[in-house]
C-alpha positions in Angstrom: 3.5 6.1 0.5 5.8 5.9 -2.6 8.3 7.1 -0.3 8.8 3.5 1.3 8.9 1.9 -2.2 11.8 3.9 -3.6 13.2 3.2 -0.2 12.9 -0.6 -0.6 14.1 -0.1 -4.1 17.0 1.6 -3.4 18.0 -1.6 -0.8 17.4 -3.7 -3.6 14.9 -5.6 -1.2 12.6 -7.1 -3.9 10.3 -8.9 -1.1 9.8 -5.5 0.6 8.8 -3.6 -2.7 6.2 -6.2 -3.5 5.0 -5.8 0.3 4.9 -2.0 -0.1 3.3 -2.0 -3.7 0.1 -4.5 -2.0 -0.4 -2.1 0.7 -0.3 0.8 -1.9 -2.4 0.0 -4.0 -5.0 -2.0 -2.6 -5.3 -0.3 0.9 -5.3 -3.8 2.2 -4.9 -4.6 6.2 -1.5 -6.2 7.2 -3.0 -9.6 8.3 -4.4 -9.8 4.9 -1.4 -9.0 3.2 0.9 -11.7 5.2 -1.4 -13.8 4.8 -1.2 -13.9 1.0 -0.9 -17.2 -0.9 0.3 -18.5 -4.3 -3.4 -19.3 -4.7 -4.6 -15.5 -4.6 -2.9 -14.3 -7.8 -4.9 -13.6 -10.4 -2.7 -12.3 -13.4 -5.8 -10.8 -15.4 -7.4 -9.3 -12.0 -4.9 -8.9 -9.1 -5.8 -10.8 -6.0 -8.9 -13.2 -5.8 -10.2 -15.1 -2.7 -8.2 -12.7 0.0 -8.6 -13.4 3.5 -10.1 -10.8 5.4 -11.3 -9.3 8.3 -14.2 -11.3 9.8 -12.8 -14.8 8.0 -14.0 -13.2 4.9 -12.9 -13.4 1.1 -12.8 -10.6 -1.2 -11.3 -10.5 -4.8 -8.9 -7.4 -5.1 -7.8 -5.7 -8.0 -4.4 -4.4 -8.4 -2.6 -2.1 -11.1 -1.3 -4.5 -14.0 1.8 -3.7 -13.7 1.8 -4.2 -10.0 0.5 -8.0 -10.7 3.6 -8.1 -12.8 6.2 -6.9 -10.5 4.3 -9.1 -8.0 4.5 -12.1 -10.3 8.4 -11.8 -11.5 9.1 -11.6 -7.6 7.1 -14.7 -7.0 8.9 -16.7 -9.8 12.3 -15.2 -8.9 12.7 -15.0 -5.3 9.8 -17.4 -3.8 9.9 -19.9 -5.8 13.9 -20.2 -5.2 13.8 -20.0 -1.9 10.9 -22.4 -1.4 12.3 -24.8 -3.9 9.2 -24.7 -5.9 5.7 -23.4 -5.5 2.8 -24.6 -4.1 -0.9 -23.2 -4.6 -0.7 -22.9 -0.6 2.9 -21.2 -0.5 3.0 -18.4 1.2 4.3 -14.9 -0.6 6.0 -13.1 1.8 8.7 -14.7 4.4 10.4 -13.2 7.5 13.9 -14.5 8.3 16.0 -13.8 11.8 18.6 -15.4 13.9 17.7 -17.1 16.7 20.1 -18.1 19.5 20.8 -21.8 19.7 18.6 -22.3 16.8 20.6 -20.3 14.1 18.5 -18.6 11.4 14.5 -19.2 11.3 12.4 -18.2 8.2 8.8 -18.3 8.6 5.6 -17.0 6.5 5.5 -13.5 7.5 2.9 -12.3 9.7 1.3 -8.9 10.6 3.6 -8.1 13.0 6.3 -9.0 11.3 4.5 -6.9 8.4 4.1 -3.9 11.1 8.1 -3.8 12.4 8.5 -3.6 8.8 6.7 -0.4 7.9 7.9 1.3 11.4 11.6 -0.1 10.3 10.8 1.7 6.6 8.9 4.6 8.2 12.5 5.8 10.5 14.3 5.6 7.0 12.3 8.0 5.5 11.7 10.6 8.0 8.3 9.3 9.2 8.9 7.1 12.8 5.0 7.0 13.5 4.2 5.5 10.3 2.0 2.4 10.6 0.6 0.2 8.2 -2.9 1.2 8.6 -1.6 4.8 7.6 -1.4 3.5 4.0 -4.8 1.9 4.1 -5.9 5.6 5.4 -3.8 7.2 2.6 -5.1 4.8 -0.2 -8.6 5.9 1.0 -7.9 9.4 0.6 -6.5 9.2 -2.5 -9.4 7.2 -4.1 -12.1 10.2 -2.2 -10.5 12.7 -3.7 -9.3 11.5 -6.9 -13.2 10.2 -7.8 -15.5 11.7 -4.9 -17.2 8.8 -4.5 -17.9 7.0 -1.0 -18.8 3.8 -2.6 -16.4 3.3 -4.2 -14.0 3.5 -1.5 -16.2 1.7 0.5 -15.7 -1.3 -2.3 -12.2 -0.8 -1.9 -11.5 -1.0 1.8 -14.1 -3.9 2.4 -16.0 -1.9 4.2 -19.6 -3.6 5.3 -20.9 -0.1 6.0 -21.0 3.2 4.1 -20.9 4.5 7.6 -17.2 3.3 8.2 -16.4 4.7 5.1 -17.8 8.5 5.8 -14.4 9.4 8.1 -12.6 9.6 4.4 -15.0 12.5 3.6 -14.1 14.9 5.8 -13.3 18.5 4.2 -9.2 18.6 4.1 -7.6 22.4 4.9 -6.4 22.7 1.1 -10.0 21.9 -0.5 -12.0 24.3 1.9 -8.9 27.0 0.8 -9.9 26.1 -3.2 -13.9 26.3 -2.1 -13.1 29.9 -1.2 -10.9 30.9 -4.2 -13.7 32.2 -6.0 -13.8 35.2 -3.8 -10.5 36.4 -4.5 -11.7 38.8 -7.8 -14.5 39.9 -5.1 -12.6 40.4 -2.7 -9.9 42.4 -5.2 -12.7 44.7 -6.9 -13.9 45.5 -3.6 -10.7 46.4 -2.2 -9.9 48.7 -5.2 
């Protein structure tokens, strides 16, 4: 995951690295994420009143110096290229050439969101990547960091703990470390 950031940092592609830093940090899906809006930025908290899945909202917190990376990048880059900002301006944009039309710039949207990350992912080795990979890795992350369901649960939006419970499955190195403490057996028997 902070693959594609260093990626996008060594481009110089400041809309990208604010992209990749949301998705990093707050396992967020990529509709919720293009849909972003001046309006959701919450210096003291991350993201408040986030569209979600289901037509939801959800208050999200991000890493403080996330929110500030996120923050110079709105008042640097949007705001410049939107002439100004709105409560209802949108943070991330998607520009491309168009024939007969000449170049288009539109809010961004999840597909948009998703070419990205398969774009990023064939930089760095990793062609299958998807969004929802982050989302999965973020997850994992969290579960193993604190062992705790709920919490991820909280994190993801996730209505039930059920949804949740594929995070808890036993990964090859833990099940290695669960049987470490048989290696002095194991030793004094063999010697």
């Amino acid at each position: 995951m902070d693959r594609l950031i260093h990626s996008a940092r060594e481009r110089r592609r400041t809309r990208d690295v604010a992209l990749f830093l949301i998705l990093r940090y707050t396992g967020m899906r990529r509709e919720s994420v293009a849909t972003l809006r001046v309006r959701n930025l919450s210096p003291e908290w991350g993201l408040r009143g986030v569209l979600v899945k289901g037509g939801k909202t959800r208050d999200i917190p991000l890493p403080a110096v996330v929110m500030q990376y996120v923050q110079s990048y709105v008042e640097n880059i949007v705001a410049k290229e939107c002439n100004g900002l709105t409560p209802e301006t949108p943070l991330f944009w998607s520009s491309w050439g168009r024939r007969n039309e000449g170049k288009v710039r539109r809010p961004m949207t999840g597909k948009n969101l998703w070419r990205l990350v398969k774009t990023y992912g064939r930089m760095i080795g990793h062609p299958e990547l998807k969004p929802h990979d982050l989302r999965h890795g973020v997850a994992m992350e969290i579960y193993e960091q604190h062992h705790d369901l709920e919490q991820v649960r909280a994190l993801l939006g996730h209505v039930r703990i059920e949804t949740t419970q594929v995070y808890a499955r036993i990964q090859p190195r833990e099940l290695k470390a669960a049987v470490n403490f048989y290696e002095a057996k194991a030793l004094e028997v063999l010697t």
